[in-house]
VOGU-3710 file (C-alpha; in Angstrom, 3 decimals, decimal comma):
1> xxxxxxxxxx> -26,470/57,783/24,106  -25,322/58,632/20,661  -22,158/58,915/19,016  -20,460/60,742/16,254  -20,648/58,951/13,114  -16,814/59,526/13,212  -16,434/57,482/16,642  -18,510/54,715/15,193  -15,721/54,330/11,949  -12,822/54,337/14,288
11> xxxxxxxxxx> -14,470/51,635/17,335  -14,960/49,853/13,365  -11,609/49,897/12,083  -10,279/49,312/15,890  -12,082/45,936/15,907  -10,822/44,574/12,621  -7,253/45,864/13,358  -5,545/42,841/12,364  -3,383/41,108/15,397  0,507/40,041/15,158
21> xxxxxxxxxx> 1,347/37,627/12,217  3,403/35,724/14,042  1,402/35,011/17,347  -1,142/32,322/18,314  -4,012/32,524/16,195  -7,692/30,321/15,548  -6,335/29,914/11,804  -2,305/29,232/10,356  -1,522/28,677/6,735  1,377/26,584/6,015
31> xxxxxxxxxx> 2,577/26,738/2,411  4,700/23,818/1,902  6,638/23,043/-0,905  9,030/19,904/-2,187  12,024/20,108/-0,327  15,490/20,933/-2,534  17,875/18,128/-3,082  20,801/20,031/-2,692  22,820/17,411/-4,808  20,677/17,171/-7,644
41> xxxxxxxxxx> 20,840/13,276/-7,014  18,203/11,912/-9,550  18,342/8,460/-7,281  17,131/10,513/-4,263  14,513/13,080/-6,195  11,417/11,291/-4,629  12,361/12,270/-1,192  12,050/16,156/-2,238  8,277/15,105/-3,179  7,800/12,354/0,228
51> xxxxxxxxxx> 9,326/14,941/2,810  6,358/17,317/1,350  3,381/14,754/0,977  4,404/13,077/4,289  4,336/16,696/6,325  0,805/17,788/4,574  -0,440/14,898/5,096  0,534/14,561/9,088  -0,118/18,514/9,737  -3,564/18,648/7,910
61> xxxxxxxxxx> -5,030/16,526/10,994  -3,607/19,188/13,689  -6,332/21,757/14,530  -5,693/25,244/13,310  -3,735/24,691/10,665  -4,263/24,948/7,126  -1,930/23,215/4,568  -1,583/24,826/1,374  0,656/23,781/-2,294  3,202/25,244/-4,533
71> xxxxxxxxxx> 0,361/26,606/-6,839  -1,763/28,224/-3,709  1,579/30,347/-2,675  1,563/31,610/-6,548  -2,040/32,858/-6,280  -0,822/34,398/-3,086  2,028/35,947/-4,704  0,072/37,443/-7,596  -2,752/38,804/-5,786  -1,720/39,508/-2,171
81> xxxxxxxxxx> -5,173/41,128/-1,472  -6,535/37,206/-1,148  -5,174/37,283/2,282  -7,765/40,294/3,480  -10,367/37,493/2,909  -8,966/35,143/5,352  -10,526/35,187/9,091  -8,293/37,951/11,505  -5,443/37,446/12,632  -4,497/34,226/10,327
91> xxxxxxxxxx> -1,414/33,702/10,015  0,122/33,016/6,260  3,945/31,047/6,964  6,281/29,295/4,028  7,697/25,982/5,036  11,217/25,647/2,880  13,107/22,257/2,656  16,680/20,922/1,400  18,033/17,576/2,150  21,260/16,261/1,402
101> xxxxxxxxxx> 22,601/12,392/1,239  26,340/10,901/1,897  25,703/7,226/1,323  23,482/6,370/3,933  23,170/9,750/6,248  20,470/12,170/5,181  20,970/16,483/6,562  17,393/17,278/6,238  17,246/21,609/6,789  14,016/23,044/7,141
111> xxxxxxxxxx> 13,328/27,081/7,612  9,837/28,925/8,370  9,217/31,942/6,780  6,556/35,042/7,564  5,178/35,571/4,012  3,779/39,145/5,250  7,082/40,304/6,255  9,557/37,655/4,755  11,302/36,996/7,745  12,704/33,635/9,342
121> xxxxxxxxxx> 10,410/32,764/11,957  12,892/29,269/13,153  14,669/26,730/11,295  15,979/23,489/12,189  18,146/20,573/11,258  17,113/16,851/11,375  19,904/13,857/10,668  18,518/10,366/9,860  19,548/7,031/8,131  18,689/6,345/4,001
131> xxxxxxxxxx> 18,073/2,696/5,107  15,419/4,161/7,981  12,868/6,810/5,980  10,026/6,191/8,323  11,942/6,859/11,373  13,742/10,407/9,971  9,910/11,616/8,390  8,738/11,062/12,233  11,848/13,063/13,387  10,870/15,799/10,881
141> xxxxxxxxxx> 7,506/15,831/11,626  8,094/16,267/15,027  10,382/19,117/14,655  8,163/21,324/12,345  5,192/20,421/14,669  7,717/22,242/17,243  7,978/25,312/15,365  4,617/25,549/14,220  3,368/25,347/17,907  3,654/29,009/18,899
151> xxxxxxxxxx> 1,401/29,889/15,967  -1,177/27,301/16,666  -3,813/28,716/19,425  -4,344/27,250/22,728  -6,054/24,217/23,737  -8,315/25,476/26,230  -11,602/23,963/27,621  -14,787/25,502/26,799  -16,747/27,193/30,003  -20,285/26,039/29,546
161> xxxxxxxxxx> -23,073/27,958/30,711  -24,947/25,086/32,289  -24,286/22,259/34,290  -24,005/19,526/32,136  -27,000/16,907/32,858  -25,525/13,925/35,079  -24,607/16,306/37,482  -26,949/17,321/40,512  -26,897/20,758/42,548  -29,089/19,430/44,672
171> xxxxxxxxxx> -28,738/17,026/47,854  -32,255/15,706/47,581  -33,259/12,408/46,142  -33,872/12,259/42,229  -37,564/11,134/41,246  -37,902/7,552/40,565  -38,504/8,584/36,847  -35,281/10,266/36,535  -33,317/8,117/38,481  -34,731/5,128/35,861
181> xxxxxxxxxx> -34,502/7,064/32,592  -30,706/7,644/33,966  -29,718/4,039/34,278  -31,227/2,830/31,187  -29,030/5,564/29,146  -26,031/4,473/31,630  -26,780/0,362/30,536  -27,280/2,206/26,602  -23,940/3,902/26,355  -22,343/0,728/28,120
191> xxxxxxxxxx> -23,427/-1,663/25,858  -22,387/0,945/22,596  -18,647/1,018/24,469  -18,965/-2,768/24,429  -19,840/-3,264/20,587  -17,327/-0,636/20,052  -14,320/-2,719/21,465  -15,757/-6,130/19,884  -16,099/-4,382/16,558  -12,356/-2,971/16,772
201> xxxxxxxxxx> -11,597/-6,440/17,613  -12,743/-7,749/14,676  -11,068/-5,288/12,339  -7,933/-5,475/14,217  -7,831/-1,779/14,939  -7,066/-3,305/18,659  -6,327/-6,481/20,263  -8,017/-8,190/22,187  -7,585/-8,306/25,912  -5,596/-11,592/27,032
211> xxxxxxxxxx> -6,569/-13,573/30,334  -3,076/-12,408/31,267  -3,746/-8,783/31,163  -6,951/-8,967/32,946  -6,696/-7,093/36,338  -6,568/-10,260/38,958  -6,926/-9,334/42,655  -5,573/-6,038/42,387  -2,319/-7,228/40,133  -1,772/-6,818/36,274
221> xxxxxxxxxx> 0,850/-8,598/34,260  1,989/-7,879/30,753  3,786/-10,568/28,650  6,728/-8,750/27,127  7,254/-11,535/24,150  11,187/-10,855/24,489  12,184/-13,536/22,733  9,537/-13,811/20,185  10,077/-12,909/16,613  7,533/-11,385/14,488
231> xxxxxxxxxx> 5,764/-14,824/12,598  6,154/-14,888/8,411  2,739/-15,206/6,946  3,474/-18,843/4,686  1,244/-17,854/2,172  3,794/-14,775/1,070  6,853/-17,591/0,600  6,414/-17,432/-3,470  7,048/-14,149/-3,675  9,160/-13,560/-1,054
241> xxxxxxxxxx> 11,495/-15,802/-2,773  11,042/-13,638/-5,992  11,711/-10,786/-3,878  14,710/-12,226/-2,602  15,985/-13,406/-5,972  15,104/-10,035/-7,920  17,590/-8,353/-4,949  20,758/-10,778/-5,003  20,098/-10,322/-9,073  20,606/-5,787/-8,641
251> xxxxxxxxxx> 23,198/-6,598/-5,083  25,494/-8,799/-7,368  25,900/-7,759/-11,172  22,784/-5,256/-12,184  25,285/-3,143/-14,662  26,252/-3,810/-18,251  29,242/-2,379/-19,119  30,616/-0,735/-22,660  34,608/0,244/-22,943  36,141/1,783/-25,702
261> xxxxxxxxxx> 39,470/1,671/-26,874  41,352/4,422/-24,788  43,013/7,815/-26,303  46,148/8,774/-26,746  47,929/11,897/-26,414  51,179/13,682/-26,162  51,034/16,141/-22,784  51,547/19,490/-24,338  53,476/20,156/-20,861  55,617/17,771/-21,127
271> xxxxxxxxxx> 56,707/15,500/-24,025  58,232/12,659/-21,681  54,555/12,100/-20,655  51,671/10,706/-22,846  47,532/11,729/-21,473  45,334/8,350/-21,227  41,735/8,783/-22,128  39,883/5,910/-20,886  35,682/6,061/-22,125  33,394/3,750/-20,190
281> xxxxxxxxxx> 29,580/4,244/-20,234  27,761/2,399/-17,401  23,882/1,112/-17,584  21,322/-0,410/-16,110  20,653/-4,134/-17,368  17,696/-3,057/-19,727  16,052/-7,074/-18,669  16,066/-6,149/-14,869  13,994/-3,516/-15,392  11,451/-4,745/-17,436
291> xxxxxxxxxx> 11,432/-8,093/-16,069  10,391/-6,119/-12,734  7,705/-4,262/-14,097  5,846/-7,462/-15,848  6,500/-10,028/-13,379  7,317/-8,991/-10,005  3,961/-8,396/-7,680  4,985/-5,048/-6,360  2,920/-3,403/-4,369  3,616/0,011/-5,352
301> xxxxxxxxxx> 5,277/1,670/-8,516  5,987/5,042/-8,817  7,558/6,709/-12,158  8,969/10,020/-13,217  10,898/10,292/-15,744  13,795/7,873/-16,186  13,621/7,083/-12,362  11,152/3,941/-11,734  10,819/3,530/-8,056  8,965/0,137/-6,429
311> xxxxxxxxxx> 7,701/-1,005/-3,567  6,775/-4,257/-1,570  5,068/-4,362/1,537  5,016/-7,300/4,620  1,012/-7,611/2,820  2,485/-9,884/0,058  5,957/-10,467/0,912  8,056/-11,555/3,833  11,076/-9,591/4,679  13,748/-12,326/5,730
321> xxxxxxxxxx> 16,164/-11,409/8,434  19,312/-11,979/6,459  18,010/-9,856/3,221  16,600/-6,491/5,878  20,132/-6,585/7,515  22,339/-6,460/3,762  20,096/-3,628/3,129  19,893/-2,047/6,403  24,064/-1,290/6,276  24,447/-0,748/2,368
331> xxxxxxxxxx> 27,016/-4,503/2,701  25,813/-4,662/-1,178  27,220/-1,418/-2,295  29,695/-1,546/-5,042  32,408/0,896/-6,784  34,047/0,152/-10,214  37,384/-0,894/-10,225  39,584/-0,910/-13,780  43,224/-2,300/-14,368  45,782/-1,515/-17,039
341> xxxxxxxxxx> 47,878/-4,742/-17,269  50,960/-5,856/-18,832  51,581/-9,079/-20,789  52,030/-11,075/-17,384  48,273/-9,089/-16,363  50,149/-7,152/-13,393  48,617/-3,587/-12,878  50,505/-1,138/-14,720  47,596/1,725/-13,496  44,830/1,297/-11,270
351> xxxxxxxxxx> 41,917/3,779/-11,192  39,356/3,398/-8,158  35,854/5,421/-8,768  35,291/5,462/-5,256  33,240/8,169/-3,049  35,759/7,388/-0,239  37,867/10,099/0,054  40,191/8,314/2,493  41,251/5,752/0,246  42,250/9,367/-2,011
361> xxxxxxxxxx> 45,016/9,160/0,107  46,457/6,302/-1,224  50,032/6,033/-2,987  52,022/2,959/-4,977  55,831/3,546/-6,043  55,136/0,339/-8,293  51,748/1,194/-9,900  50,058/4,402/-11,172  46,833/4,920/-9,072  44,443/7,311/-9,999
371> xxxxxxxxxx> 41,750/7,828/-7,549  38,483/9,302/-8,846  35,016/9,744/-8,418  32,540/9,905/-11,245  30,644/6,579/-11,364  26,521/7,206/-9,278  24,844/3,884/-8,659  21,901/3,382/-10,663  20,195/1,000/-7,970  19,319/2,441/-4,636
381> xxxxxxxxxx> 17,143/0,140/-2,024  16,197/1,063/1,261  14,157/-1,096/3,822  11,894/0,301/6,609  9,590/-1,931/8,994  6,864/-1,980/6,373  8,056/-1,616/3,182  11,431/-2,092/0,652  11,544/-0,044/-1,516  13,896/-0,359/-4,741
391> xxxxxxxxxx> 14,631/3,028/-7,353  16,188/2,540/-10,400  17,224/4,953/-12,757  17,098/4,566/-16,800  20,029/6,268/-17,783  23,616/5,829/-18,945  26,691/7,492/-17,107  29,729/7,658/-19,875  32,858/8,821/-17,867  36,043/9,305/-19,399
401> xxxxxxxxxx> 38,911/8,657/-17,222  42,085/10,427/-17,709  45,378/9,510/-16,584  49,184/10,491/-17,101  51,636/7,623/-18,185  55,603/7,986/-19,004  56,037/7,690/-22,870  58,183/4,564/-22,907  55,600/2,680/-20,338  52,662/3,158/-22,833
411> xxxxxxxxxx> 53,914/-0,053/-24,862  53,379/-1,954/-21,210  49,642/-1,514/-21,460  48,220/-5,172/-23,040  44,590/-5,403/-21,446  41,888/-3,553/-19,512  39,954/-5,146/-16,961  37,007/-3,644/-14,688  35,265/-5,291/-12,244  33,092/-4,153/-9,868
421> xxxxxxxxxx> 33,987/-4,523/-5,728  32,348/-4,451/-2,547  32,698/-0,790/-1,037  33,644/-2,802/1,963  36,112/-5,021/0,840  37,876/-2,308/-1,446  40,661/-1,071/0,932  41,732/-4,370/1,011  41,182/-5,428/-2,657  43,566/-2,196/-3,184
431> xxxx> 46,125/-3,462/-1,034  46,331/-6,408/-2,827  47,010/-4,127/-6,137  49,004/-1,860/-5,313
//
């Protein structure tokens, strides 16, 4: 039967009508860029660039999907017609990113986007721990995984059109030929399975089977090891003790300090008063740094622009139990604390650069106290099961602090003194002051 050549161009154009964007489909491609550090924290940059890496690498393995960059999406962007050369039906989805830090909680936000149409397909919210990165990239990975699902297509099994070999749709006896040929490929693939397992064995990709978990009349038992703790390797004690030392050296006093003589002038509100301008510039020891980079044996060192970030794994070093829980719960953390004294060195003024905003709150009828919060740490180090890692920024904060004193209490002021104190032991230390 023939048709009109008409009919034939519109069965055509029927077939290649392109399916819904947003549904299931053989082929999704995820543009993923470096997640937005809503701060602007230069200390916490890299995670932007890890949250990114960490999901391409991770969603690359699932089938269906294909992970694009930053500099695909442009091509995109200037030439949309590159997406009539993808398979039907594809799918073509942004994956957008922005984190946020407060000390040691991370708000990671992430938001999928239909590029045809530019609308939010879901978004979702992940909360996790600074001191535990592997554990919130999991969490994250696991909820994009969640969103990209609907998009991915179906794991069905394929129908085959025969019977596969081993199986018989017959009753009757199988030749003595075929029945032979069929054991000596069952004793073939049985003896592969075995060299399998021993060869996993011997790269440690498994372990090997213990007499106690062999099956024994019907009963299997499993050592739990409850009361085991995972075994130092001796041969990493040199420079775990370098590791160790390099960490109480940037915990205790990693900051030099510079002060200069404070400013002086008359409040143009008020002529009882007199305006204090304090400048302090805070740095980096510039020996920490470089003594880390030509004698520590890091396994890992990572550098963009005045942020130098290192890392040692459990290959070369031991992670003592003692050292992983001061990291773990920030105990090291420290805020600058400066005092105005009089001749007997009593605090006239206390100023406490201190995130805390509770300890804002805080009032003295005896001594000025100006809370404040300009001073960033320069040393961040987080710990994970695997790895510490330790970022340190090249850079130098100058803050000037700026306080109001009464006129005839501005011949009180003798001495400054700062010192920095445990963010733990502050509301206490303040106490004391004040």
């Amino acid at each position: 039967m023939r048709y009109p050549i008409f009919t034939l161009v519109v069965l055509l154009f029927a077939g290649l009508e392109l399916g819904n964007p947003v549904s299931a489909a053989e082929n999704t491609y995820v543009y993923i860029l470096n997640f937005d550090n809503i701060q602007d924290e230069t200390a916490t940059e890299w995670l932007g660039i890890g949250f990114a890496d960490k999901l391409r690498e991770k969603l690359s393995a699932q089938n269906g999907l294909h992970i694009r960059s930053r500099q695909d999406l442009e091509k995109i962007m200037d030439d949309r017609q590159r997406l009539l050369s993808q398979p039907r039906g594809s799918n073509n989805v942004l994956l957008l990113g922005k984190f946020n830090r407060s000390l040691d909680k991370i708000s990671v936000s992430v938001q999928l986007i239909d590029i045809a149409t530019w609308e939010e397909l879901d978004s979702k919210k992940v909360l996790g721990k600074y001191s535990e990165i592997s554990l919130l990239m999991d969490t994250l990975y696991n909820a994009v995984s969640t969103m990209l699902k609907p998009l991915l297509p179906e794991d069905k099994p394929l129908k085959r059109p025969y019977p596969d070999m081993n199986v018989s749709t017959t009753k009757a006896p199988l030749p003595t030929v075929h029945k032979q040929s069929t054991d000596v490929a069952g004793n073939i693939d049985s003896a592969i399975e075995d060299l399998e397992i021993s060869m996993d064995i011997v790269i440690g990709a498994r372990e090997e089977a213990s007499e106690m978990d062999m099956d024994v009349e019907g009963e299997w038992t499993l050592d739990l090891n409850v009361d085991n703790e995972e075994e130092e390797n001796p041969e990493n004690d040199v420079n775990t003790d370098i590791l160790v030392g390099v960490i109480e050296t940037l915990t205790k006093n990693p900051y030099r300090v510079k002060m200069e003589k404070p400013r002086f002038e008359y409040d143009t509100e008020n002529d009882d008063n007199m305006k204090v301008i304090f400048p302090v510039t805070y740095a980096l020891k510039e020996t920490i740094l470089k003594d880390m980079l030509y004698s520590m044996p890091y396994t890992g060192l990572k550098q963009d622009g005045t942020l130098t970030i290192f890392s040692f794994n459990k290959e070369k070093f031991n992670f003592p139990q003692a050292t992983v829980d001061k990291l773990k719960y920030g105990t090291y953390r420290k805020v600058p604390v400066i005092q105005f004294v009089d001749k007997n060195s009593e605090p006239v003024v206390v100023i406490a650069d201190t995130p805390d905003y509770e300890l804002h709150s805080i009032s003295s009828d005896r001594t000025i106290f100006v809370p404040t919060h300009r001073f960033s740490p320069l040393v961040d180090i987080t710990v994970g099961g695997w790895e510490i890692h330790i970022a340190m920024e090249t850079v130098s904060i100058s803050v000037d602090y700026t306080f109001i004193i009464d006129v005839k209490d501005v011949n009180r002021l003798e001495g400054v003194k700062l010192k920095f104190i445990l963010a733990e032991e502050l509301p206490l230390y303040l106490n004391r002051l004040l």
